[in-house]
C-alpha positions in Angstrom: -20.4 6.0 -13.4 -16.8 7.2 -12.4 -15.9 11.2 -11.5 -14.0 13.2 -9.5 -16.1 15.6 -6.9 -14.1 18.4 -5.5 -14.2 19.0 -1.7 -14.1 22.8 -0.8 -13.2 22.7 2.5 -10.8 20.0 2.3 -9.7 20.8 -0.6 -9.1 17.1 -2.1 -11.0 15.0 -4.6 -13.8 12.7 -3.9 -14.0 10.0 -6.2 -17.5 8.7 -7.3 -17.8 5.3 -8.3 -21.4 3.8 -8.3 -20.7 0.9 -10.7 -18.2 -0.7 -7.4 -21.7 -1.4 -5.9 -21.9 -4.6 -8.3 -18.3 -6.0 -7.7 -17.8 -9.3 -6.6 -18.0 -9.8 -3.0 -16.6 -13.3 -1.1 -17.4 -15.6 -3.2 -17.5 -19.1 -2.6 -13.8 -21.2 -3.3 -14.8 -22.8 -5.8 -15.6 -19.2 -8.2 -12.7 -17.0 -7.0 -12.1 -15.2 -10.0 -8.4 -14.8 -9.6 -7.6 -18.5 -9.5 -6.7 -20.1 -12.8 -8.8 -21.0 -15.3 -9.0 -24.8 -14.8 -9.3 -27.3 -18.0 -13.0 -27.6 -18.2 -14.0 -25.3 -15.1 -15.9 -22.0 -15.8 -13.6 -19.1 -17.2 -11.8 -16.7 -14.2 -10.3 -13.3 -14.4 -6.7 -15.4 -15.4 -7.6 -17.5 -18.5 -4.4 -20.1 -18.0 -4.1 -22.9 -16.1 -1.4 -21.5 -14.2 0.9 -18.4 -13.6 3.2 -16.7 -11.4 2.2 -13.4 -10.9 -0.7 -11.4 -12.5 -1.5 -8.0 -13.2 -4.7 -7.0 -15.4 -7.3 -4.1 -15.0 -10.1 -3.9 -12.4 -13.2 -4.4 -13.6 -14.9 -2.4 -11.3 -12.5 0.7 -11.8 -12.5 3.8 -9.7 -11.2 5.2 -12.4 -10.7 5.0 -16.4 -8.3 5.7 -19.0 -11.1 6.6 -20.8 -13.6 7.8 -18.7 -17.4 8.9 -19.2 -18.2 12.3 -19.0 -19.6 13.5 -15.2 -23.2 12.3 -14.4 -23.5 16.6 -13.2 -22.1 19.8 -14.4 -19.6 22.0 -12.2 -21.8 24.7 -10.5 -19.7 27.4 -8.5 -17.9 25.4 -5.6 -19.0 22.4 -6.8 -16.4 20.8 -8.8 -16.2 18.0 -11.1 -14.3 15.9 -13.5 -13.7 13.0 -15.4 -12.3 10.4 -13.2 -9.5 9.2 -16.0 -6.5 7.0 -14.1 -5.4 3.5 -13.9 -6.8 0.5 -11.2 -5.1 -2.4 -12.0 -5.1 -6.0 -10.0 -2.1 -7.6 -8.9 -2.2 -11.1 -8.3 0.6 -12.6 -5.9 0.2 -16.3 -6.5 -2.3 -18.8 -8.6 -2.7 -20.6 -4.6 -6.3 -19.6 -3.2 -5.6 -20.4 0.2 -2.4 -18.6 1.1 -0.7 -15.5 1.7 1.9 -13.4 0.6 3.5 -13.6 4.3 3.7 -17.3 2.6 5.6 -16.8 -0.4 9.3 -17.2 -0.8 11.4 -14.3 -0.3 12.4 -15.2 -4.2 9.0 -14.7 -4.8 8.3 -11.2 -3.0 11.4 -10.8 -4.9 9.4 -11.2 -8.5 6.6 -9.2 -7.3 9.0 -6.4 -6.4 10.0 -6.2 -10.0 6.6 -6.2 -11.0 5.7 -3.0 -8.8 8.8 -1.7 -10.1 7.5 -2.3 -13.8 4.0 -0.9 -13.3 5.3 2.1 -11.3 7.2 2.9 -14.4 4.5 1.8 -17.0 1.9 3.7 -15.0 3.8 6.9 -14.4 4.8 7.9 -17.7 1.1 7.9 -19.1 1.0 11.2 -19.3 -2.0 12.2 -17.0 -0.5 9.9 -14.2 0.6 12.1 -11.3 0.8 9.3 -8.5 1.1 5.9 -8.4 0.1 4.1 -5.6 0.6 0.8 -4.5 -1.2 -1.1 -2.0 -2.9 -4.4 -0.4 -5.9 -4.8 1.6 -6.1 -7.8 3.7 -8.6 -9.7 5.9 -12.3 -9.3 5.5 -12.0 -6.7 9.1 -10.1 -4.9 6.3 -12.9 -4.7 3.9 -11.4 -7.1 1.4 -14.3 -8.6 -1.6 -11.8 -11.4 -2.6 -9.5 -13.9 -0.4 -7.5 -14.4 -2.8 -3.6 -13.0 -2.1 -3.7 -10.0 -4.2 -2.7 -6.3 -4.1 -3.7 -3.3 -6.6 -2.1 -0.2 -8.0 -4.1 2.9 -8.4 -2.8 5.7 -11.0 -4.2 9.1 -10.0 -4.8 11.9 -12.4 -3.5 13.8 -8.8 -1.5 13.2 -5.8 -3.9 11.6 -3.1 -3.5 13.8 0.5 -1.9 11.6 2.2 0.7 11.0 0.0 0.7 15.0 -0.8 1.0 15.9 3.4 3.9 13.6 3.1 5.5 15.4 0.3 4.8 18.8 1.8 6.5 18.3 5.3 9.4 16.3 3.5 9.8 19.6 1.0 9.8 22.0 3.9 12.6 19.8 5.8 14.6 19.6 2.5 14.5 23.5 2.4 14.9 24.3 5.7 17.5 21.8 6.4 18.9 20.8 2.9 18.6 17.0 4.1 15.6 14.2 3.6 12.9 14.1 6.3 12.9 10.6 5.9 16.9 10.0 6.0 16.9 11.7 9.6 13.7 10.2 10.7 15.4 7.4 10.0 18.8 8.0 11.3 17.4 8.6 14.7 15.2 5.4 15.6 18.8 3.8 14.2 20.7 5.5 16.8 17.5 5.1 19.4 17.0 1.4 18.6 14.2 0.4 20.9 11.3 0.8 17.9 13.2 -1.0 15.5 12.0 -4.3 14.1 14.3 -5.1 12.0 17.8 -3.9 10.3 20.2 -4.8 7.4 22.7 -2.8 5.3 20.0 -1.5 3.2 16.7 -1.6 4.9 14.7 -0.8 8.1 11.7 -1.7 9.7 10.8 0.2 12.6 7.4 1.1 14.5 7.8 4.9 14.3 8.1 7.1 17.3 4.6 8.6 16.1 2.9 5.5 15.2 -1.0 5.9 15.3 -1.8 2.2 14.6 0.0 -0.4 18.1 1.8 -2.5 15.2 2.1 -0.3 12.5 5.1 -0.3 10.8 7.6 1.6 8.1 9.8 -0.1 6.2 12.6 2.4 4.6 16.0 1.9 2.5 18.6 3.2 4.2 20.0 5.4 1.9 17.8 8.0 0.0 15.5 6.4 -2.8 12.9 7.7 -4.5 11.1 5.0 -5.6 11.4 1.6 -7.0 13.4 2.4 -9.7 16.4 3.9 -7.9 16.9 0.3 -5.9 20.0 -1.8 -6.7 19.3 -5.1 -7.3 20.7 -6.2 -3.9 18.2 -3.4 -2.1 15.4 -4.9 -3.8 17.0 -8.3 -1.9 17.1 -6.5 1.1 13.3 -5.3 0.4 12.2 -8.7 -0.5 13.2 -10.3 2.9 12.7 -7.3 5.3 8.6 -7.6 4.3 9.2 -11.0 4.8 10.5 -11.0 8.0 7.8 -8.7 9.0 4.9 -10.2 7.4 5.7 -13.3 9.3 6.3 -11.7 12.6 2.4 -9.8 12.2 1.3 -13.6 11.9 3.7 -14.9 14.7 2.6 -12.3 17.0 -1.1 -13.8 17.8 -0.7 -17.3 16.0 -3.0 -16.3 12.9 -3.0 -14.8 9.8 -2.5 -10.4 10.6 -5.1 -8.7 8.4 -3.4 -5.3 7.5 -3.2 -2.4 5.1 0.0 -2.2 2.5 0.6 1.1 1.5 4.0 2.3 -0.6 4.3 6.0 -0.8 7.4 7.0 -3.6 8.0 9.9 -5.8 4.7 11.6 -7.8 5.1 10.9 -11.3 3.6 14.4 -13.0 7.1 15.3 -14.2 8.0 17.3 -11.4 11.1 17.4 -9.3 10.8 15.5 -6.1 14.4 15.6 -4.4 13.0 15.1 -1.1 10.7 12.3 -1.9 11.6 9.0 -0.1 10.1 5.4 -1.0 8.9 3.9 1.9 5.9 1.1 2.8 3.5 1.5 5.6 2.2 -1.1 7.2 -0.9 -0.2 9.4 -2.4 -3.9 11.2 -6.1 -3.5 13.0 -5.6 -5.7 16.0 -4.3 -4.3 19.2 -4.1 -7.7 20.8 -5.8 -11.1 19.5 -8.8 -10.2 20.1 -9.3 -6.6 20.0 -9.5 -4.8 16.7 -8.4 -0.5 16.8 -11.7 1.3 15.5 -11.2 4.6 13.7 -13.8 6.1 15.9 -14.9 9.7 16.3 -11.7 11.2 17.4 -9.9 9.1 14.5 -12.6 10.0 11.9 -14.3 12.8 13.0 -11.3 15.0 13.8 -8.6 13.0 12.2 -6.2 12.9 15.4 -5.5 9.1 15.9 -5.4 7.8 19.8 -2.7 5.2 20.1 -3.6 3.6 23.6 0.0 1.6 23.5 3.6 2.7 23.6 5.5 2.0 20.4 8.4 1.2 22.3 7.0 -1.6 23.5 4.8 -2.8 20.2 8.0 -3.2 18.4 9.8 -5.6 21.6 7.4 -7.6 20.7 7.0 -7.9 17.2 11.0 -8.2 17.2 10.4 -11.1 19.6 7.8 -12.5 16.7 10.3 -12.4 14.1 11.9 -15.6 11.9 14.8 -16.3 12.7 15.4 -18.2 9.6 14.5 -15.6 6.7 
């Protein structure tokens, strides 16, 4: 059972998914589900013996093109509805025991056109209004399969993050008739003590207001809405800056980072977005090697984060972390 419960006093949708209660959780090696299908092994998710990259559907959707009808009926405040959308699986690489910090920045390269292609498959069904593209990674993340994968989640509405993001970038755009995101950007450029990393077309930089010690935003330089604005060379440019970065999280502590991927771009319910600005978030749990940042009672409870380091010095030393090579 799949729906969408409106919440009054936050005014955002809940989404109710009880049939997630049965999907898979760490299996053993041996029955990951998104490895190939093997010649005589038992059948995966991916029947072929090999492949590049994957995308298919969940099947243990929080939502469904063609959803079931709500389990209760809306009563006063008490909102609900269907929970139609999109969850789809994407599947970096057919190697179980890797990551996508791993891969080849002609690979992340591949998988960049394949976000590309599902952002623009995705939005145009017409009760898409956000597409949202993330990964999840390291069991402290909450992760049900090791396997180096991402998904992409098609909302029938635009998630509050993404829409508090939207709101204060509209309000700069009319105020000041520029992009929030082009003069964020602009001045940790000209600052240059939180950035990570720089090239003609993208930056990576741990933002003046960061809320997780490592988190980082990865931005083009000029203003792009999404995927599908990038020239081939910014998708390049995207390709090796997550690279550089990805590597640098594991360089930092000498293991593989467990983080959250999330790429905000432009809603897709038909609107007009001018002030929208792709960019990727990068939010890492540890605060050193062996001490993980809890979203605690001030975090959850009242939703105001406590950084306890200076960003400033976070991205010194992820810059020191970096390859020098990609």
């Amino acid at each position: 059972m799949s729906e969408l419960r409106w919440h009054p006093v936050l005014r955002e949708w809940v989404i109710t998914a009880t049939q997630r209660q049965d999907r898979t959780f760490l299996p053993p090696r041996d029955y990951c589900p998104l490895c190939p299908t093997k010649p005589g092994g038992y059948e995966t998710e991916i029947p072929r013996p090999s492949y590049e990259i994957v995308v298919f559907e969940n099947r243990f959707p929080s939502l469904r093109r063609e959803p079931p009808e709500p389990a209760v009926e809306s009563d006063g405040p008490f909102d609900v509805r269907p929970a139609q959308g999109i969850c789809e699986v994407v599947v970096y690489t057919p190697v179980h025991d890797t990551t996508l910090a791993q891969q080849s920045v002609e690979h992340i390269r591949r998988l960049i056109a394949v976000w590309t292609d599902r952002y623009r498959e995705l939005g145009a069904q017409p009760y898409v209004e956000y597409v949202f593209i993330f990964e999840n990674k390291g069991e402290v993340i909450g992760v049900t399969l090791n396997h180096p994968h991402g998904q992409i989640y098609a909302y029938p509405f635009v998630p509050p993050i993404a829409k508090r993001q939207l709101e204060s970038a509209r309000t700069h755009y009319e105020q000041q008739h520029r992009c929030l995101f082009c003069d964020l950007l602009a001045r940790e450029r000209e600052d240059g003590r939180r950035v990570v990393t720089d090239d003609d077309a993208f930056s990576a930089v741990i933002p003046f207001y960061a809320r997780w010690p490592y988190e980082v935003h990865i931005t083009p330089r000029k203003h792009r809405a999404s995927l599908l604005d990038l020239s081939d060379a910014e998708a390049w440019s995207l390709a090796r800056t997550l690279k550089r970065v990805l590597v640098g999280y594991d360089h930092l502590f000498g293991f593989s980072m467990p983080y959250i991927l999330a790429m905000h771009q432009a809603p897709t319910d038909g609107g007009e977005h001018p002030y929208a600005h792709l960019h990727i978030e990068l939010y890492p749990p540890h605060r050193t090697a062996t001490k993980l940042k809890y979203l605690a009672g001030s975090e959850t409870g009242a939703g105001t984060f406590i950084n306890d380091s200076l960003p400033e010095e976070k991205a010194a030393e992820l810059r020191a972390a970096l390859p020098s090579d990609v």
